[in-house]
C-alpha positions in Angstrom: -21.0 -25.2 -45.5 -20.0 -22.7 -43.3 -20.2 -24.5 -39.9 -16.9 -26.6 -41.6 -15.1 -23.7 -43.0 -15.0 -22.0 -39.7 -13.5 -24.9 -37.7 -10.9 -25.1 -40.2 -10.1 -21.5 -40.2 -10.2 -21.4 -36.4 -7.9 -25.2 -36.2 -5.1 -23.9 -39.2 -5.2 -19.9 -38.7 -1.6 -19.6 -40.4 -2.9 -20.2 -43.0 -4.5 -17.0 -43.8 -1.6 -15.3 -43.0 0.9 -17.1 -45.2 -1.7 -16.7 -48.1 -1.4 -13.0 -47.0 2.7 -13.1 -46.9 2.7 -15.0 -50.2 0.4 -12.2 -52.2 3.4 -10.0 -50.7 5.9 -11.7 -52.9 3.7 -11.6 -55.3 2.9 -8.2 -55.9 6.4 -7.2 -55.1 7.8 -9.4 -57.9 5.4 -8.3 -60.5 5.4 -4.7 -59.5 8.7 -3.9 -57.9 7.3 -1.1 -55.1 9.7 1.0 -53.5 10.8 -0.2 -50.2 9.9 3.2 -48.4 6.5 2.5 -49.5 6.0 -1.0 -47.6 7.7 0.1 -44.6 5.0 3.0 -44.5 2.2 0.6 -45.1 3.7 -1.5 -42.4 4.2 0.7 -40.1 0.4 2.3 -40.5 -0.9 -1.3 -39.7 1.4 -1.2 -36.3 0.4 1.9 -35.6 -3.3 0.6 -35.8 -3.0 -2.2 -34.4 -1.6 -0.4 -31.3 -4.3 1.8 -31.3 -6.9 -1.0 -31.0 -5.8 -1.5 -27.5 -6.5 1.7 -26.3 -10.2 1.8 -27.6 -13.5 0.6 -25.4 -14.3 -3.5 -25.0 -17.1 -2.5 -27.2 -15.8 -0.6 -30.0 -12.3 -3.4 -30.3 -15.5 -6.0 -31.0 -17.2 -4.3 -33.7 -14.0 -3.3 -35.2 -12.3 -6.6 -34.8 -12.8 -7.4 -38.8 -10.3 -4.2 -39.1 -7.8 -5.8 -36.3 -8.0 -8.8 -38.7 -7.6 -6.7 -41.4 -4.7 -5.2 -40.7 -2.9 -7.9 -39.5 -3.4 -9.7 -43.0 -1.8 -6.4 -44.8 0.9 -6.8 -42.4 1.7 -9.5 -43.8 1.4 -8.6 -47.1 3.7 -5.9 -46.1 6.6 -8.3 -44.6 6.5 -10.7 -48.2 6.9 -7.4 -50.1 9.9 -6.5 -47.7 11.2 -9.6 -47.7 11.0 -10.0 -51.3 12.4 -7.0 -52.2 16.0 -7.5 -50.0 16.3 -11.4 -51.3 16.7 -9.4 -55.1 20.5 -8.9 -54.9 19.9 -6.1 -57.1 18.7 -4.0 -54.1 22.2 -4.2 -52.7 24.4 -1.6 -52.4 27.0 -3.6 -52.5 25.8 -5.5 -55.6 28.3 -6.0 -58.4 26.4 -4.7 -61.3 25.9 -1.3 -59.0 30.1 -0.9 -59.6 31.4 -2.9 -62.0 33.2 -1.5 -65.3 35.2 -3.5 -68.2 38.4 -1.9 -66.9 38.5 -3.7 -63.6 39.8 -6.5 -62.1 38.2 -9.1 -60.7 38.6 -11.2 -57.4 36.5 -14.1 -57.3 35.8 -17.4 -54.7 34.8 -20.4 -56.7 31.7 -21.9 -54.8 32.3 -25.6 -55.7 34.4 -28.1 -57.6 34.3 -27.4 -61.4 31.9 -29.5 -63.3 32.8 -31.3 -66.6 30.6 -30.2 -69.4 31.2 -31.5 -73.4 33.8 -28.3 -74.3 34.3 -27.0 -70.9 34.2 -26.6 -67.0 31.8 -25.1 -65.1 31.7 -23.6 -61.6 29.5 -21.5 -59.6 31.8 -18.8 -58.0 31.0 -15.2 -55.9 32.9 -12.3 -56.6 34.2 -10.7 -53.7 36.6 -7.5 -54.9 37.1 -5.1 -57.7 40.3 -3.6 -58.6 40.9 -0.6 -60.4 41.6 3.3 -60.3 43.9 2.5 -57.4 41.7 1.1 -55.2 39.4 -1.9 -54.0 36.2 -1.9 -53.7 34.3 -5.1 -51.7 31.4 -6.0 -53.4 28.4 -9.0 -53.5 27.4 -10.9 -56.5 27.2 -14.3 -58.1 28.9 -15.5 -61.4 28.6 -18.5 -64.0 32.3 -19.7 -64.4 32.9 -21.8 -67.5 36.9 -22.7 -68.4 38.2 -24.0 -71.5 39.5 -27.1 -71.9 43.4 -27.1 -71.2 46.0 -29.2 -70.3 47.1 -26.0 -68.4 44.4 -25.2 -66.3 45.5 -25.3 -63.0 44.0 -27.2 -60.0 40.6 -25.5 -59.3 38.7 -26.6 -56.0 35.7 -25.3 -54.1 37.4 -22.2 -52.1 40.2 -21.8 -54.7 40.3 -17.4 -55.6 41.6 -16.1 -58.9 42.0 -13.0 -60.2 41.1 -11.8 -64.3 40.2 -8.8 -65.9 37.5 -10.1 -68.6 34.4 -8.4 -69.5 31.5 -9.8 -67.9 28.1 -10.9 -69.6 24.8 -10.6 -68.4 23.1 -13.9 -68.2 20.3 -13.8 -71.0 17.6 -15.9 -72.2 17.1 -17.7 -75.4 14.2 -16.4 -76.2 13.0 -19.3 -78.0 8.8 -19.4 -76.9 7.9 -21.8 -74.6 11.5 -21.9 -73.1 12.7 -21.7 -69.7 13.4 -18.3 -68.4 16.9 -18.6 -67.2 17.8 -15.4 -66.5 15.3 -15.3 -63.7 16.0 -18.7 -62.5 19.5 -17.4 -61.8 18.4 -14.3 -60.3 16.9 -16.0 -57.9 20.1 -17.8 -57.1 21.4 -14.1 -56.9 23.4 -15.2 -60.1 23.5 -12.3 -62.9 26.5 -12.6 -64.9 28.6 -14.9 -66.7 32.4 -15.3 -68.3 34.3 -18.0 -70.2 38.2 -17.8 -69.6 40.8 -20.0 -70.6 43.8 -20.7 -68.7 45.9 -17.8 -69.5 43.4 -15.2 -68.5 43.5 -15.6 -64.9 45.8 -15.8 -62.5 45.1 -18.9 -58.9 45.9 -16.7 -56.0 47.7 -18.6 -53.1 45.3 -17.9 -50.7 41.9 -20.1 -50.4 38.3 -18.8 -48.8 36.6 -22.0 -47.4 33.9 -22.6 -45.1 34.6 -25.3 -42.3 31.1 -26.0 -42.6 31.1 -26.7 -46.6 34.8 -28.3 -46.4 32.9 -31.1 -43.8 30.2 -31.8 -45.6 32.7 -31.9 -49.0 34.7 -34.6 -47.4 31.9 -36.6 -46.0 30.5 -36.4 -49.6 34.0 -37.7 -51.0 34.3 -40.3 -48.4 30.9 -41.8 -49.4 31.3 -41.4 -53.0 34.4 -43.5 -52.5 32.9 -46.1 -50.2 30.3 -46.4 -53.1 32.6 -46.4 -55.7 34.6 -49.0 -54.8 32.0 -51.5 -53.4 29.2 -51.2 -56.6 30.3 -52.2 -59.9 28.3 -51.1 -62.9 28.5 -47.4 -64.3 24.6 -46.8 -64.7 23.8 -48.5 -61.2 26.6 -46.7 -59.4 25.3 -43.3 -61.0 22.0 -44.1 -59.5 22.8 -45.4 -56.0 24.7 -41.7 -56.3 21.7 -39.9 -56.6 19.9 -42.1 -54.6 21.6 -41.5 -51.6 23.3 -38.0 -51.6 22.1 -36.7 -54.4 25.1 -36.4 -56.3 24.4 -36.3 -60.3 27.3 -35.7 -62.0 27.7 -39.9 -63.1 23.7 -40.3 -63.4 23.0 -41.6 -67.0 20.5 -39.6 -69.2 18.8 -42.1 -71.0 18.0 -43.6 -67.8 16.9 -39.9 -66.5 14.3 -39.4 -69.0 13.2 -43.4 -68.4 12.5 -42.5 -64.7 10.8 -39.2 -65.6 8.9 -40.8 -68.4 7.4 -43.4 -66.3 6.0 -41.0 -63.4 9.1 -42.3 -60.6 11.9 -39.5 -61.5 11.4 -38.4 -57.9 13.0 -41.4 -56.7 16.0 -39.9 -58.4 16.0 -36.6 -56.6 17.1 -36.0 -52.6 13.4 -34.7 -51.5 11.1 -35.0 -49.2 10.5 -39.3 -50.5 14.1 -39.8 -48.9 14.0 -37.5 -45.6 10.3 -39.5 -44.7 12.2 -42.7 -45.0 14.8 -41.3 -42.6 11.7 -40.1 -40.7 9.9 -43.5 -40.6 13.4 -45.1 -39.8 14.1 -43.0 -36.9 11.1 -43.6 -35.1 11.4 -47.4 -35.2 14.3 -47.2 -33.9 13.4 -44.5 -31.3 10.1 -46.5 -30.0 12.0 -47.5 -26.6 12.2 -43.8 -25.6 8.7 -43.0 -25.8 8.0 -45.7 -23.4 9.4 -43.7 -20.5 9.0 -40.2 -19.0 12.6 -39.3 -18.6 13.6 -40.4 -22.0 10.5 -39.5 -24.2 11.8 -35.5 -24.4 15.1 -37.4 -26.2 13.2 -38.7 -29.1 12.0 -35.7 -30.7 15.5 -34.2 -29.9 17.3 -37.1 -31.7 14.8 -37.0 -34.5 15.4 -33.2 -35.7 19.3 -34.0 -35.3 18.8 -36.9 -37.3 17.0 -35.7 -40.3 19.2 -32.2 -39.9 22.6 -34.7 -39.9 21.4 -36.8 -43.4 20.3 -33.4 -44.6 23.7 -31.7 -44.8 25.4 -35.1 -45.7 23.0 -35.1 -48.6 24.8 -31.9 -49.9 22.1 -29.5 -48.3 20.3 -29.4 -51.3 17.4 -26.2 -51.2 15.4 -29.7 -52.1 16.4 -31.6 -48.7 16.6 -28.5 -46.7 13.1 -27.7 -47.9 11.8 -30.8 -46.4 13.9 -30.6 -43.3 12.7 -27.5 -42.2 8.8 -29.0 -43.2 9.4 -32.4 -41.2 11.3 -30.5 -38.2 7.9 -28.4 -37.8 5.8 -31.8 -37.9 8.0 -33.4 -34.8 7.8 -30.0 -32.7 4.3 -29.7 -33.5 3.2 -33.2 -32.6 5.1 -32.7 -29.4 4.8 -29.2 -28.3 1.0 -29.4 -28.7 -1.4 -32.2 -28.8 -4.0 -30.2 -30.8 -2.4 -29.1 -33.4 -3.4 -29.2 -37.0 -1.4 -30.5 -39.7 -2.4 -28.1 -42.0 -1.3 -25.3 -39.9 2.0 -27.2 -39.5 2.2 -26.8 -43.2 1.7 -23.6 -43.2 4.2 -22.3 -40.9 6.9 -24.6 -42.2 5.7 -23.0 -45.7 6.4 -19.7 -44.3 9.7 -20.4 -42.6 11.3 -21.1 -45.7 10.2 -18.6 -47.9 11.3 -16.2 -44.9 14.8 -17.8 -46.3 14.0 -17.8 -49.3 11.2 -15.9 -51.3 11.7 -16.6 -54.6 11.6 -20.4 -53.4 7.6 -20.0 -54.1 9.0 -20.1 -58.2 11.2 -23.0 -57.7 9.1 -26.5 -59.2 10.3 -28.8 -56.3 9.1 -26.5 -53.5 5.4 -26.1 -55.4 5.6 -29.9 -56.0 6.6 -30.8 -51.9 4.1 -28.9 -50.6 1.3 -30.1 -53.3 2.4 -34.2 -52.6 2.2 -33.4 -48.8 -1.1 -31.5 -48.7 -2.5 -34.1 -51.3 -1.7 -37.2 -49.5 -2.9 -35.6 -46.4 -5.9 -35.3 -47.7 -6.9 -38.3 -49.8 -4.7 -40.7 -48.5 -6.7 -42.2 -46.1 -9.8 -42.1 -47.6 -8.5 -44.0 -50.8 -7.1 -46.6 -48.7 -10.2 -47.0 -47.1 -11.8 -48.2 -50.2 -10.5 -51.3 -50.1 -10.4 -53.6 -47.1 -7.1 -56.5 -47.3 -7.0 -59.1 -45.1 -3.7 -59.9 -46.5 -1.1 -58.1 -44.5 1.7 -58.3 -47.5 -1.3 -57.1 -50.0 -2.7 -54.6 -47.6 1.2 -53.0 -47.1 1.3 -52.7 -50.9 -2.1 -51.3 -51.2 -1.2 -48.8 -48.8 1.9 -48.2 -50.6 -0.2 -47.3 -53.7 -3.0 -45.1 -52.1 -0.2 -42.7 -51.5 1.2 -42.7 -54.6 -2.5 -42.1 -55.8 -3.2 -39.8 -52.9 0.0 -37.8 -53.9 -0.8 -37.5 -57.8 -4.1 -35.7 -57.3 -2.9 -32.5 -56.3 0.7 -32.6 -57.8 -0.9 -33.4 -61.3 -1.6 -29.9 -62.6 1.9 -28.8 -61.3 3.9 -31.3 -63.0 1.4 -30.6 -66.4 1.9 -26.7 -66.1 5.9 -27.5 -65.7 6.8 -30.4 -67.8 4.0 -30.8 -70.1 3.7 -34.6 -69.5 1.6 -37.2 -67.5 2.9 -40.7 -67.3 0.1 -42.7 -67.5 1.7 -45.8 -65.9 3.0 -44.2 -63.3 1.2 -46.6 -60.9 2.4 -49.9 -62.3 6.5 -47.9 -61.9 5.7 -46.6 -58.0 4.8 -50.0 -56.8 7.6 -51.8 -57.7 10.4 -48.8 -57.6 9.3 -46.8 -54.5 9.7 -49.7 -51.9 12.6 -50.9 -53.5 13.9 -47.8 -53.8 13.6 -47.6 -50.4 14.9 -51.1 -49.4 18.2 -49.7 -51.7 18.9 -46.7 -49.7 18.9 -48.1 -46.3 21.3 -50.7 -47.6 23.1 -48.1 -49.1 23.3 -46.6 -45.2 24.3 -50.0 -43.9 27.1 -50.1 -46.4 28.6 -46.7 -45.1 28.5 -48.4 -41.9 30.3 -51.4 -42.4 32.6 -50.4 -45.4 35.4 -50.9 -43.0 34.7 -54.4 -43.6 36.1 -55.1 -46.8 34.2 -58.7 -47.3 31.0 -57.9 -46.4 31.2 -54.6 -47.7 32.0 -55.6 -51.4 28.9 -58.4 -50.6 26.6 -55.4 -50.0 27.8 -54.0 -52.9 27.0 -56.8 -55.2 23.3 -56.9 -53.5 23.3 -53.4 -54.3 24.2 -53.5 -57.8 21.8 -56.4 -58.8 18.8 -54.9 -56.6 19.3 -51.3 -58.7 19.6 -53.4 -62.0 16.5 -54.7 -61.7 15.0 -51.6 -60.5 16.4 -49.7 -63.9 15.1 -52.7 -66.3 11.5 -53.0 -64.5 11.0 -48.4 -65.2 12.8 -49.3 -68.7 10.1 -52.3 -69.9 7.4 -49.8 -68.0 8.5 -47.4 -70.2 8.1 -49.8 -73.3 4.8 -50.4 -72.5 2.5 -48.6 -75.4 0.6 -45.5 -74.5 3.3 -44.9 -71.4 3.7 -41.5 -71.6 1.3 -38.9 -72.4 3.3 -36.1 -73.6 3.5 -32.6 -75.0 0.5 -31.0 -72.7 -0.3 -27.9 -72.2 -2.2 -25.7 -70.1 -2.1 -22.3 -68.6 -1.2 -20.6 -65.3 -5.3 -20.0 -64.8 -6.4 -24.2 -66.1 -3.8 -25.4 -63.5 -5.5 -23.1 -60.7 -8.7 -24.1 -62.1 -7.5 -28.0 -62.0 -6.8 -27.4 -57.8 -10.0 -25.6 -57.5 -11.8 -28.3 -58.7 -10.0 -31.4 -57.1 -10.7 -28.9 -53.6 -14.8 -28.9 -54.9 -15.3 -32.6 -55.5 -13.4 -33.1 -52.3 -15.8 -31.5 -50.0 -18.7 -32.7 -51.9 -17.2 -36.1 -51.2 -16.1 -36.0 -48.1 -18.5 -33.5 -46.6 -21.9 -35.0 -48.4 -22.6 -31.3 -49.7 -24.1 -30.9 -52.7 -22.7 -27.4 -53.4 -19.4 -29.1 -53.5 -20.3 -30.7 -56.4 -22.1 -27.6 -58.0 -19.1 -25.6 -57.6 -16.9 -28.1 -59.1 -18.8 -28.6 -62.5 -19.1 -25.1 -62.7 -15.3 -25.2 -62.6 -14.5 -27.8 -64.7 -17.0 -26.6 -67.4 -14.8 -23.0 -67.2 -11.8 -25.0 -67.9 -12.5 -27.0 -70.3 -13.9 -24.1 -72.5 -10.7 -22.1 -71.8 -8.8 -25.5 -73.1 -11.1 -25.3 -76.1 -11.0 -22.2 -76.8 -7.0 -22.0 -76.8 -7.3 -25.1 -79.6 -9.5 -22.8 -81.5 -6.7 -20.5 -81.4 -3.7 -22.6 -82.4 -5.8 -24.1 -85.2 -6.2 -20.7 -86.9 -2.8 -19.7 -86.6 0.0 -19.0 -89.4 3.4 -17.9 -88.6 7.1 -18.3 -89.2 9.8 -19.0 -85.9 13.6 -18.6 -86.7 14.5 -19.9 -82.9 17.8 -19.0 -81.2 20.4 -22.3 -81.3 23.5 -22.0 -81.0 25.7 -23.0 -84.1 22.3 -24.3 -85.8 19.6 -23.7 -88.4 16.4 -23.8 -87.1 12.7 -22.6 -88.7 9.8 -23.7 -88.1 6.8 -23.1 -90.4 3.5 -23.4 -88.6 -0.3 -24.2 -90.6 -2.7 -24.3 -87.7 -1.5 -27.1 -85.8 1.0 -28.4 -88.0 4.5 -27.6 -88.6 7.5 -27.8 -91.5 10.8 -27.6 -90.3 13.9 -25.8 -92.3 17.3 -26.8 -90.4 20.3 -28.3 -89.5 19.4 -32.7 -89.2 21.3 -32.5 -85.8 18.1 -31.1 -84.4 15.6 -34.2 -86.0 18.2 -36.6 -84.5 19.7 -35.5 -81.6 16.6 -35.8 -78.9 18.3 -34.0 -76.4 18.5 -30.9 -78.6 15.8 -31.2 -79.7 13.5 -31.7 -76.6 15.5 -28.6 -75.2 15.6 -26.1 -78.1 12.4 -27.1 -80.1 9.9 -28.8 -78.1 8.8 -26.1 -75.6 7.7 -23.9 -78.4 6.1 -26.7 -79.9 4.2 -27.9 -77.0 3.0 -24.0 -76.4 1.9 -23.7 -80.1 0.3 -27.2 -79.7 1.8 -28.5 -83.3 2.6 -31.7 -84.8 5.2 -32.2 -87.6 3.9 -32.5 -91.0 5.3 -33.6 -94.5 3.8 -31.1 -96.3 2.0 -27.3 -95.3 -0.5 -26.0 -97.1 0.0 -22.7 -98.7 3.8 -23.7 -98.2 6.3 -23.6 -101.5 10.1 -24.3 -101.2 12.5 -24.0 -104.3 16.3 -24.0 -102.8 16.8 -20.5 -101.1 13.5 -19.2 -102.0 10.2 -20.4 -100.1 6.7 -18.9 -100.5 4.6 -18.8 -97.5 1.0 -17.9 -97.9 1.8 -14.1 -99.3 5.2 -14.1 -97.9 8.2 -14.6 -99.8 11.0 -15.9 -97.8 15.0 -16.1 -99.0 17.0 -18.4 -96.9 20.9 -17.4 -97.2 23.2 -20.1 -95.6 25.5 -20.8 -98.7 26.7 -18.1 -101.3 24.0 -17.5 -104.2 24.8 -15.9 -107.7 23.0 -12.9 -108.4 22.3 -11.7 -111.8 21.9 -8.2 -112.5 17.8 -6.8 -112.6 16.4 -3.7 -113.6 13.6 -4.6 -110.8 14.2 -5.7 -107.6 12.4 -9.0 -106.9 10.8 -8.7 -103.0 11.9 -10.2 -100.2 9.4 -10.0 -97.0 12.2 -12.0 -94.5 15.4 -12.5 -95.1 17.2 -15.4 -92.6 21.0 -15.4 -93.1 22.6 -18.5 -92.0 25.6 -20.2 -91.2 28.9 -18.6 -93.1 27.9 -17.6 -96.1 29.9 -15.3 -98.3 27.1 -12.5 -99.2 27.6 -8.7 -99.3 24.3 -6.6 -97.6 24.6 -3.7 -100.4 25.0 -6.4 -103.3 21.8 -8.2 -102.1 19.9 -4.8 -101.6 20.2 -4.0 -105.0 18.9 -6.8 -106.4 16.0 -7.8 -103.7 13.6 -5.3 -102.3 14.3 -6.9 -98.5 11.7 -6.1 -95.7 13.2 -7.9 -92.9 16.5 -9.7 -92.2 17.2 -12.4 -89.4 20.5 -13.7 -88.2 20.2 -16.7 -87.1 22.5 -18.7 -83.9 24.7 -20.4 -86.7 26.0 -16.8 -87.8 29.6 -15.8 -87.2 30.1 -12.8 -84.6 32.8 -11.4 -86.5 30.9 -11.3 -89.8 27.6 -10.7 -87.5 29.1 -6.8 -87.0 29.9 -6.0 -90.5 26.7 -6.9 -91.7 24.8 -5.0 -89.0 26.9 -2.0 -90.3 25.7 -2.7 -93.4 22.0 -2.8 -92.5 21.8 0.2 -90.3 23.2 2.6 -93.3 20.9 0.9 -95.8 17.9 1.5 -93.2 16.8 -2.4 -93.5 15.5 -3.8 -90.3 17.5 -6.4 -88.7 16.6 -8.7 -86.0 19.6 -11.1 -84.3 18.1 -14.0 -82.3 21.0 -14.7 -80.3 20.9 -11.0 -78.6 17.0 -10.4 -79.0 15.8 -14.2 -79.2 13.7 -16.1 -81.6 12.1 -13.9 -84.2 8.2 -14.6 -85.2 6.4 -13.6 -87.6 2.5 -14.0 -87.7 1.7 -14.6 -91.0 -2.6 -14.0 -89.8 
């Protein structure tokens, strides 16, 4: 075992050092340390490693683990660094460092405004603040969203206006299970949000455009209208959209959750699927170069341009640029150095971007690159080598599969630790869709070639459309299939690492013949599998109560073990959308299943009993008769608009706890508050604190 383990330490070195940089991040995230402090742990290891030059040939090789050492925390010192400067809020500059209701605002809209069902939405930077007689130049992302209006004037990427509108911080729901937002957009360096209608602000003249962004705008227009005009078909032209520049705006969502139900959503999303097809494409065509001397050094030059060129046309998506950066360090390193590993390739290209990037270790599509590539480095090969085709059709479609099965190995507890689903078909939907995926975008390319052919042109569109039709109904009838999709998983940070240790374990024990391969890896599995059992043990003997944060709805869930009863607003049983985005998470977390009935469960109109809780739900306006004893309330939830008085209610309930639900009115919200805090009755307002639970155990 350890003859191995030293080559590949000695053949992929970087690696140890990004694992280094990464635990940087890491600790920086989760601890926020003061930046003096990593500079002075940086500077020690410098410091030392200078020293180490000036000591005897003997001494530097029985202290050359505390060389390595050092180097290692180096790195840990230069993720912490960088970590810390990526978080806008370490700016000086920083918005929320200045900002105060009474100022103005100047702001750059970052791209065109997109339609949502009641309003617009744009991305935007804010670039001055006005007020006290002066202007102060500042750095900080915003969430625009504009109402509706027939008066809303023309708003394009670059377009500034100028409004004086308190802004909000950007907030989570709450709701368990749910996606925390407010980080996501930190990341993005995006902390604050405002919704304006059009006589709040005021389009200055003046425009702040980048010639760089302004390009790659046009180019996108001037294919969007190439493919607009040449594909008939809504739902097809949607997904030729998506397919080849990753624009989503027309994509249709019934057909979204079809692709992602049936294992082939990344078809869907500019990654690193579409960039290898450049790849492979580009050196076909570049074959004649490497034939001679004093044209080979063109080839990987025309290569990275290549990739680089459909990379920015694509909308220079973190996504593509991701696997730009990761395929540009595979052609250098294949022709810089003959001996290179792969997996230190990787690595560097790994640490490249999160250089750019830090918080790009959080982001789902980075994790899931990086796991597909590493997987199907792996095991592609020796799956396909299971199976010897004569058959050079067959053989090209087996191929076709091993990666597709190389590539879910290692991807498999990421995409169950994010979205809580395995498609169980997913084979059967990757060998038809990912060829003729493929096949589809490079006649989308030839169509933006030719479009100045009208004839041919529309006939390319035609193909197009009928190729993408049958590519939608085969995922659709997939999808039909029984047993397609095995949803609603769950498992924690610590199973998923436990799910990679293992697939590593069986891996060596495989490919390696070791039996301690094997060893290790039942020991693994047996650790998470009683972790997975114990958390069922868990969720079967809990009891609680969840009044989630929706907006404008009703929502409770009553949860018996692993069984739920749901109190709310229909919308939510029949709408999936809201549903599957309000509900399910925390559903999926508690590992529940809706039930007719509860146990220990009583509902009588307003009043529901609840083991020993007693429970008064308030979303019309009750008559209350006069009591000489107070009749006790343990939780209160007040919904909708109901005409109710706090005192009145006090003096005939003896109330423990009251919740506002996200159906409550904000102007009625603020009296009642009032009303609580001079009663002393503890109130609880899931739209500003989030979802309110209450364990019943």
């Amino acid at each position: 075992m350890l003859i191995p383990t030293i080559y590949f330490w000695k053949k992929a070195p970087f690696i140890r050092l990004l694992t280094s940089f990464i635990a940087g991040i890491l600790i920086q995230w989760n601890w926020q340390i003061a930046v003096s402090i990593w500079w002075s742990i940086l500077g020690s290891c410098f410091v030392a490693s200078i020293s180490f030059f000036y000591i005897s040939l003997s001494s530097r090789y029985k202290l050359g683990i505390l060389n390595g050492l050092s180097l290692l925390i180096s790195f840990i010192s230069i993720g912490g660094l960088l970590a810390w400067h990526n978080d806008i809020r370490h700016s000086k500059n920083w918005v929320g460092h200045h900002y105060q209701e009474a100022y103005t605002l100047v702001v750059t809209l970052d791209e065109m405004l997109v339609e949502k069902s009641k309003s617009f939405k744009a991305n935007a930077s804010i670039t001055h603040l006005l007020g006290h007689e002066k202007v102060i130049p500042v750095r900080g992302k915003i969430i625009l969203y504009f109402k509706k209006d027939s008066l809303l004037p023309r708003l394009e990427y670059g377009s500034q206006i100028i409004f004086k509108k308190p802004l909000q911080e950007i907030k989570n729901s709450g709701n368990p299970g749910g996606l925390d937002y407010k980080r996501y957009s930190l990341f993005q360096g995006t902390t604050h949000q405002v919704y304006i209608k059009a006589e709040e602000f005021t389009l200055l003249p003046s425009t702040n455009k980048k010639w760089l962004h302004t390009f790659l705008d046009m180019t996108r227009e001037k294919v969007l209208d190439i493919l607009r005009t040449n594909i008939p078909g809504h739902r097809e032209l949607g997904l030729a959209e998506a397919l080849l520049i990753g624009y989503k705006d027309d994509l249709d969502k019934a057909l979204v959750q079809s692709y992602s139900n049936t294992g082939v959503v990344h078809i869907i999303a500019i990654s690193g699927l579409h960039l290898g097809l450049i790849y492979w494409l580009l050196l076909q065509l570049l074959k004649p170069l490497q034939r001679k001397k004093y044209t080979k050094w063109l080839r990987p030059v025309i290569l990275v341009m290549g990739l680089w060129l459909f990379s920015l046309l694509a909308g220079a998506q973190p996504s593509i640029l991701r696997s730009a950066i990761m395929f540009t360090c595979i052609v250098l390193g294949e022709n810089l150095s003959k001996r290179t590993s792969i997996y230190n390739t990787l690595a560097l290209s790994a640490f490249i971007l999160l250089c750019w990037n830090p918080y790009w270790l959080w982001d789902v599509g980075f994790q899931l690159s990086y796991s597909a590539v590493l997987s199907i480095i792996i095991f592609m090969q020796p799956i396909y080598n299971l199976f010897y085709i004569k058959i050079k059709l067959l053989d090209f479609f087996w191929k076709l599969n091993a990666v597709t099965i190389a590539a879910q190995i290692l991807t498999l507890p990421v995409s169950i630790y994010h979205f809580h689903q395995f498609p169980t078909h997913f084979l059967l939907t990757n060998f038809m869709a990912v060829p003729l995926s493929s096949f589809i975008l490079l006649i989308e390319i030839f169509l933006c070639i030719i479009s100045f052919i009208p004839a041919v042109a529309l006939l390319t569109g035609k193909i197009l459309h009928w190729l993408i039709w049958l590519m939608n109904s085969y995922v659709e009838r997939v999808e039909d299939l029984p047993y397609s999709l095995w949803d609603s998983l769950q498992i924690t940070l610590i199973q998923a690492i436990l799910l990679f240790l293992f697939a590593g374990a069986i891996s060596y024990w495989l490919f390696e013949k070791k039996k301690t391969g094997l060893q290790i890896g039942l020991a693994i599995i047996v650790c998470f599998f009683f972790l997975r059992g114990f958390s069922f043990w868990q969720t079967g003997r809990q009891k609680k109560i969840i009044v989630y944060n929706v907006p404008q709805h009703r929502a409770i869930d009553f949860i018996n073990g692993r069984n739920f009863l749901f109190s709310g607003d229909t919308d939510l049983i029949t709408n999936d959308f809201a549903r599957n985005f309000h509900l399910k998470p925390s559903r999926t977390l508690q590992r529940i299943q809706a039930s007719a009935s509860l146990h220990d469960l009583v509902s009588d109109n307003n009043y529901v009993s609840f083991g020993t809780k007693k429970i008064l739900i308030l979303d019309n306006t009750i008559s209350l008769k006069p009591s000489g004893t107070k009749y006790p309330i343990d939780l209160l939830v007040v919904s909708k608009n109901p005409k109710i008085y706090i005192p009145r209610l006090n003096s005939s309930f003896a109330i423990k706890q009251i919740v506002f639900d996200g159906s409550v009115p904000a102007g009625k919200l603020k009296y009642w508050k009032k009303d609580c805090d001079s009663l002393h009755i503890p109130y609880h307002d899931v739209v500003e604190k989030g979802a309110f639970v209450m364990n019943l155990n």
